[in-house]
VEXLUM-926035 format. One record per residue: x, z, y of N, C-alpha, C, O in turn. Coordinates in steps of 0.1 Angstrom, whole numbers, plus 5000, padded with zeros to 4 digits. Layout:
N
XZYXZYXZYXZY;...
//
This chain:
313
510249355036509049295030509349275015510449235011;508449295007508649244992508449134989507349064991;509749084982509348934976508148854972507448914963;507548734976506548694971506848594964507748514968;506248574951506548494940505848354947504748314950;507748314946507648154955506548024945505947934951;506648034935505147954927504047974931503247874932;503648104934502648104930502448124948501348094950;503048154958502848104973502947954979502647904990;503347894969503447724972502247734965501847824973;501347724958500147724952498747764964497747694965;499147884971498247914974498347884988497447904996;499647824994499847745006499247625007498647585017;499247554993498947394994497447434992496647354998;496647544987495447574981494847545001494147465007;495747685007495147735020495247645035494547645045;496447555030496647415041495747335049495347255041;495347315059494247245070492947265066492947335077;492347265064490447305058490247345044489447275038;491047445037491047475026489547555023488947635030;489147515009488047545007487847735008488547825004;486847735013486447935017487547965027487348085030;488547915034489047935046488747915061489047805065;488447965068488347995081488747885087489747815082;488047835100488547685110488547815120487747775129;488847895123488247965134489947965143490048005155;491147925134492247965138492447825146493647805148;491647745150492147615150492747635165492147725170;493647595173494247565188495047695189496147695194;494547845183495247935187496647935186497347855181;497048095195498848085193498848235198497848295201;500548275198500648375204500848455190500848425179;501148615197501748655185500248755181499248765188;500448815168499848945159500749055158501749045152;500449195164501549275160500949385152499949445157;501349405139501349495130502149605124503349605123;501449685119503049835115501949885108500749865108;502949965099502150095092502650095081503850085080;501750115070502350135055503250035049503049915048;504350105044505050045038504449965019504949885011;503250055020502649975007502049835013502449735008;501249835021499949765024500849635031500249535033;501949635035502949565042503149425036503149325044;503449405020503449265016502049165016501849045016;501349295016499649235018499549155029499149035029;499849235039499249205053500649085058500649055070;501749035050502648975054502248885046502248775053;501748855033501148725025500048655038499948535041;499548745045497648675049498748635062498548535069;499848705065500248615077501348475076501448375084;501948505066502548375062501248255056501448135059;500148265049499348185047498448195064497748105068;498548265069497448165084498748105092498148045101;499548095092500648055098500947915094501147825101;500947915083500347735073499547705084499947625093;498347755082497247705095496847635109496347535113;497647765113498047825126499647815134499947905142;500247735132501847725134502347785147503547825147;501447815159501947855169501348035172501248095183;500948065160500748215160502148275149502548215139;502748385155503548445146502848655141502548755147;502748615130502248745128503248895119503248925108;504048945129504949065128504349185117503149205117;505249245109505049345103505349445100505549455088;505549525107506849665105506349755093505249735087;507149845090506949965080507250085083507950165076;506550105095506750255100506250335092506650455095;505350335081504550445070503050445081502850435093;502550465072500750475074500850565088500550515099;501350725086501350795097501950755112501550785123;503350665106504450635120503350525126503150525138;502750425118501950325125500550375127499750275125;500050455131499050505134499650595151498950625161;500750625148501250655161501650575174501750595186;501650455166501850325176500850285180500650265192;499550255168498850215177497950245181497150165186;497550405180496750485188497250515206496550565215;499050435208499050445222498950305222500150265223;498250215221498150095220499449915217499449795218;500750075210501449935212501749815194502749785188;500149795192500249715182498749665178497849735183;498549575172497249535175496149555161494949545162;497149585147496249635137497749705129498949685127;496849815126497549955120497449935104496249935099;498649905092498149865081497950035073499150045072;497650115069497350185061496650245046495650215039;497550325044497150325024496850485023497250575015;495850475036494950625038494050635050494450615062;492550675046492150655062492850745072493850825070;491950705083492650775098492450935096491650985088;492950985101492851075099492451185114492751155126;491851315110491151315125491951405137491251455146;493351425137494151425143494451295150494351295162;494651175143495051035149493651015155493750965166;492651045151491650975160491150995170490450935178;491751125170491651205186492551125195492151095206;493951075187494851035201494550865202494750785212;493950825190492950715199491950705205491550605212;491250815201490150795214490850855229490650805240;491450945225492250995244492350825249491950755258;493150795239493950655249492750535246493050435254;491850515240490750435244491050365236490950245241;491350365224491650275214490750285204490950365195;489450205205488950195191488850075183488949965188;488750105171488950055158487650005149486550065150;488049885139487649895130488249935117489349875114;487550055106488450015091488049905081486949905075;488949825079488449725066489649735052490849705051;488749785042489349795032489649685025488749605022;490949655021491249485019491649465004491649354998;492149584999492749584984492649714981492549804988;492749714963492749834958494249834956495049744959;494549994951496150034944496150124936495550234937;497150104923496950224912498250224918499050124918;498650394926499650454932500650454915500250494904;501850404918502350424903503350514908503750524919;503850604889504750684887505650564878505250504868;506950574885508050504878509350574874509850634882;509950564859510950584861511650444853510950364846;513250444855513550354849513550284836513650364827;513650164833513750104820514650174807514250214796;515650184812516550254805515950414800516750484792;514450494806514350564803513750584789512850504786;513950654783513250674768512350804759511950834748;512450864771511951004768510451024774509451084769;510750964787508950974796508050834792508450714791;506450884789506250784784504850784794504250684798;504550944795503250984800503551134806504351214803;502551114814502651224824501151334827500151294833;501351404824500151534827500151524841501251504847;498951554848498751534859499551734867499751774879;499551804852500051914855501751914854502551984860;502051814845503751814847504251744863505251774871;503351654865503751604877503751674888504551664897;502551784889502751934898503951994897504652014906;504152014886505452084881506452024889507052104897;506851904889508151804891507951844905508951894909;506851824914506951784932506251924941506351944953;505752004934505252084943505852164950506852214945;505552214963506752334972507952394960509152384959;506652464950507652604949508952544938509752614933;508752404937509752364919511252314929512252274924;511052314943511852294952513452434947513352554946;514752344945515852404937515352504929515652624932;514652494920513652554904514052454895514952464886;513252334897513052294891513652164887513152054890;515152184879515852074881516351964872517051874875;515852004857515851934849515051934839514652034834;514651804834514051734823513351874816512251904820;513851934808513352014799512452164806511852244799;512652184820511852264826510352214826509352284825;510452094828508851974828507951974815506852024814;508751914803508451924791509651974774510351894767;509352124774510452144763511352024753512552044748;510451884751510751794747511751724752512551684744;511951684766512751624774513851694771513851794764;515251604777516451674775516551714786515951674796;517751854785518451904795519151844803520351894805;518751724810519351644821518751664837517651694842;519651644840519251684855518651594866519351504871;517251614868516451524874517151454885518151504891;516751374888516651284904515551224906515251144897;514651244918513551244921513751134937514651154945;512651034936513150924949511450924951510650944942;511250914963509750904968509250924986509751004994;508750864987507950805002508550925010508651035005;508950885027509251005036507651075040506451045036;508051165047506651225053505451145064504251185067;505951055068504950925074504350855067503650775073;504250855053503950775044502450815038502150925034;501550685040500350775031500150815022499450905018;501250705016501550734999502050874997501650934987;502750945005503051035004502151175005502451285000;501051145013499851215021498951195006498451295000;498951085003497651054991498351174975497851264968;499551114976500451184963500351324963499851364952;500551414973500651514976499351574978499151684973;498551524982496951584983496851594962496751694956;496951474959496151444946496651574935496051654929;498151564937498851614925498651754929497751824924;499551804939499751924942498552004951498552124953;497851934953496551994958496352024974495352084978;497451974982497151974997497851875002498951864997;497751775011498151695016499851735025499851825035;500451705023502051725027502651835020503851875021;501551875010502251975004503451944992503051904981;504751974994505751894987507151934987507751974997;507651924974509251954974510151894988509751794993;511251944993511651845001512851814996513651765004;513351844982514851824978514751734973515151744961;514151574976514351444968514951414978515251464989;515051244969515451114980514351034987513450964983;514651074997513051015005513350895014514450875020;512250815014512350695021511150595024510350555016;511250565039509950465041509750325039508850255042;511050295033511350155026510950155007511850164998;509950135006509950124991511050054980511350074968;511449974988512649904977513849974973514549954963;514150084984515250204980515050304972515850364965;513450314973513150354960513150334943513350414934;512850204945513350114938514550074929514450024918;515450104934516950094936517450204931518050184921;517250324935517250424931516750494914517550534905;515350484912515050524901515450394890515450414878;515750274895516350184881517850214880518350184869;518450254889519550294887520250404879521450444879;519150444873519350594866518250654857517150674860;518850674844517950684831516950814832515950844826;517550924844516751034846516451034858516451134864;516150944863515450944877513950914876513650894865;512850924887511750924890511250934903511850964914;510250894902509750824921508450734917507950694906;508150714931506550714925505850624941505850694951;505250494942504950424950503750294948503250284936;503450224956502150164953502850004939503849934937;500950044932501449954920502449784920503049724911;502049734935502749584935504149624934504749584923;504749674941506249744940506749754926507849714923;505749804917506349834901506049664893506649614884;504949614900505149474892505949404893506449354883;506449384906507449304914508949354904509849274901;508649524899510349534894510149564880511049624875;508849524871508949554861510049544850510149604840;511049434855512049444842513149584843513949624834;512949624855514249724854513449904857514050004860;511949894856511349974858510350054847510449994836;510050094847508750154838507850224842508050324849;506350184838505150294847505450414836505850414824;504950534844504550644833503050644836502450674846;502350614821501150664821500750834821501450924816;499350844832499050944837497551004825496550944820;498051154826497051194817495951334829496351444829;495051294836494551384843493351484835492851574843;493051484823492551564811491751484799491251524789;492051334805491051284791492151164785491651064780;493451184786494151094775495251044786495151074798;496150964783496850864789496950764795497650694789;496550714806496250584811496750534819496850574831;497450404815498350304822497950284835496850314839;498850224845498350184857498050064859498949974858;497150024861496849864860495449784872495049844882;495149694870494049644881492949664872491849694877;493049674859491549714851491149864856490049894861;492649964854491850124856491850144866491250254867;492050114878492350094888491050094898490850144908;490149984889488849884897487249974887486049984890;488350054870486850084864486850244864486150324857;487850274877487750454875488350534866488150664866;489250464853489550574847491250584849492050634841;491650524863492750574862493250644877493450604888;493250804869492850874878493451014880493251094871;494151064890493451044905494450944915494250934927;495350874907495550794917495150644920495850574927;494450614917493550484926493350524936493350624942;493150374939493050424962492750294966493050174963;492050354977492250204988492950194997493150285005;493450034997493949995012493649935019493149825018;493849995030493049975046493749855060494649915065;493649785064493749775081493149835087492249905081;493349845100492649865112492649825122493449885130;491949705127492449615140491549695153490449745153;492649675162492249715176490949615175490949505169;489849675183489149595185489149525207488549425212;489849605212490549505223491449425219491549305222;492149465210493249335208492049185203492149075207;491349225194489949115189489549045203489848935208;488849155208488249125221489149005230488648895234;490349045233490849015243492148895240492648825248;492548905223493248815216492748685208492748705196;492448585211492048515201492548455189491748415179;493848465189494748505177494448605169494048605157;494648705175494448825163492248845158491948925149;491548785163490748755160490548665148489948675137;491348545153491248455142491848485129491448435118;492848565130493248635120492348745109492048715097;492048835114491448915107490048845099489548875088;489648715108488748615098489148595087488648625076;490548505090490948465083491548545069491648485058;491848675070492148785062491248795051491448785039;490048835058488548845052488348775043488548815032;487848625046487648525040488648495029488548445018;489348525034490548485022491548615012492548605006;490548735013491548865009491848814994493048814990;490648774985491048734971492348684965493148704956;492248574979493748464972494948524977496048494973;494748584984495548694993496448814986497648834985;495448884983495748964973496448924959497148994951;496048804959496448784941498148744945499148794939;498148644955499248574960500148714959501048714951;499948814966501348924969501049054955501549164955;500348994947500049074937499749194940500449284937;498349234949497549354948496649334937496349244930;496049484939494849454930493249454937492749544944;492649344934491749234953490449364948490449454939;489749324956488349404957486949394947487349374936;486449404947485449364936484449304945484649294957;483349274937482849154944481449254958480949214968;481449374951480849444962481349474978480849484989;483249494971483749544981483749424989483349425000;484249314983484749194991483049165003483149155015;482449154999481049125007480849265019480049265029;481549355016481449475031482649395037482349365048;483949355033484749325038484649235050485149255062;483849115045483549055050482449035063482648985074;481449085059480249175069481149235078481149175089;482049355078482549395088483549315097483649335109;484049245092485049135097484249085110484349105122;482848965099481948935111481449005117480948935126;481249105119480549205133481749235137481549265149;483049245135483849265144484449115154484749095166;484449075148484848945155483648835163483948745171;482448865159481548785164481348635157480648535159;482148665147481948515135480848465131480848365123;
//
């Protein structure tokens, strides 16, 4: 899980503590557990809203794995988890193997994300990225082609890349690969891959010519030893941020992030019901607390609507 900035979680603990204003009473007597998996982006999200209902709620424990968007859609289309976190909708392969097994769903989009390109602090050469050099860097054919700096942009030095970025379960990986390279899984396979974002992490600050590329909270959380590369898709350079992120001009990687709660587990859990209320109602402080970038006020109001028709609130 990624660190949550302990100030500003004591803030929003004392904010969310016994009848906190805009929070949910619905969790009151419950217990028992919540089990969750899926994206390794969407994961600190969905671990903030369970450590703040857990304030609440003391005898509910709410679990979080990081199997990647695709490995947790595999679990819980055979029912063994009760909401699927993802940073891509379902897709209609998975929905087939939840409807075989009788698993249906709701999707509630809970946060936005400007997917960032990182390389490290120490880098001095990348500043911005053509949405055509980044084809260059990750596509099938740059696979042992394409292996240093100056193949990308004549300017760069003749240094030899190292490239770190999401395994193939990853939506991030599904989203990256669709956007840049133009088909979804379509992708070099000679990096460092991984479904833990923080090794990613690790990796490209560790090295003045490295690069990797994962959801924006991850790059805030390591801004001192990291650097975004602004992305130029044909009308200029543009940072990754919660402004371009929310006003469309930063692009094509904005995105949304998803849950998806069983709705037997709702039905038949009153824990994980009270939860997803409580999610809803509270995505704003939620979001801000694990540093996403929250919904706007359109989205936040479907959020919520769907919540209540799913749970009967």
């Amino acid at each position: 899980m990624a660190a949550v900035p302990a100030a500003v979680l004591s803030l929003t603990l004392a904010a969310c503590g016994g009848q906190s204003e805009g929070s949910s009473d619905t969790g009151s007597g419950v217990s028992g557990e919540v089990v969750s998996d899926g994206s390794s982006t969407v994961e600190p999200l969905t671990a903030v809203a369970g450590e703040l209902f857990k304030e609440e709620n003391p005898d509910v424990n709410v679990s979080v794995g990081t199997a990647g968007t695709g490995g947790g859609f595999e679990k819980f289309c055979i029912g063994d988890t009760d909401i699927s976190n993802a940073s891509r909708p379902i897709e209609a392969g998975e929905k087939k193997i939840c409807e075989k097994n009788g698993i249906d769903y709701t999707e509630l989009h809970v946060a936005n994300d400007a997917l960032t390109v990182v390389v490290s602090a120490d880098n001095d050469f990348v500043t911005c990225l053509t949405t055509d050099e980044l084809q260059t860097l990750w596509e099938p054919a740059a696979e042992d082609e394409i292996t240093t700096w100056d193949q990308v942009n004549p300017d760069f030095p003749a240094e030899e890349i190292e490239l770190y970025g999401p395994g193939t379960d990853s939506g991030t990986f599904d989203y990256f690969t669709d956007e840049i390279n133009g088909e979804e899984g379509a992708s070099r396979s000679d990096y460092n891959a991984s479904e833990d974002d923080n090794v990613i992490v690790q990796g490209v600050s560790g090295s003045q010519y490295a690069l990797g590329y994962f959801g924006f909270s991850y790059y805030e959380e390591n801004a001192d030893t990291l650097k975004a590369v602004e992305i130029d898709s044909g009308d200029g350079c543009v940072a990754p941020s919660a402004e371009s992120a929310q006003d469309g001009t930063y692009t094509p990687l904005a995105r949304p992030l998803f849950i998806y709660p069983s709705k037997a587990a709702v039905e038949t859990k009153p824990q994980v019901s009270a939860f997803i209320d409580f999610y809803a109602q509270n995505d704003d402080s939620i979001a801000e607390t694990a540093e996403f970038i929250p919904l706007n006020e359109e989205q936040q109001a479907t959020l919520e609507q769907a919540a209540s028709e799913l749970t009967g609130s």
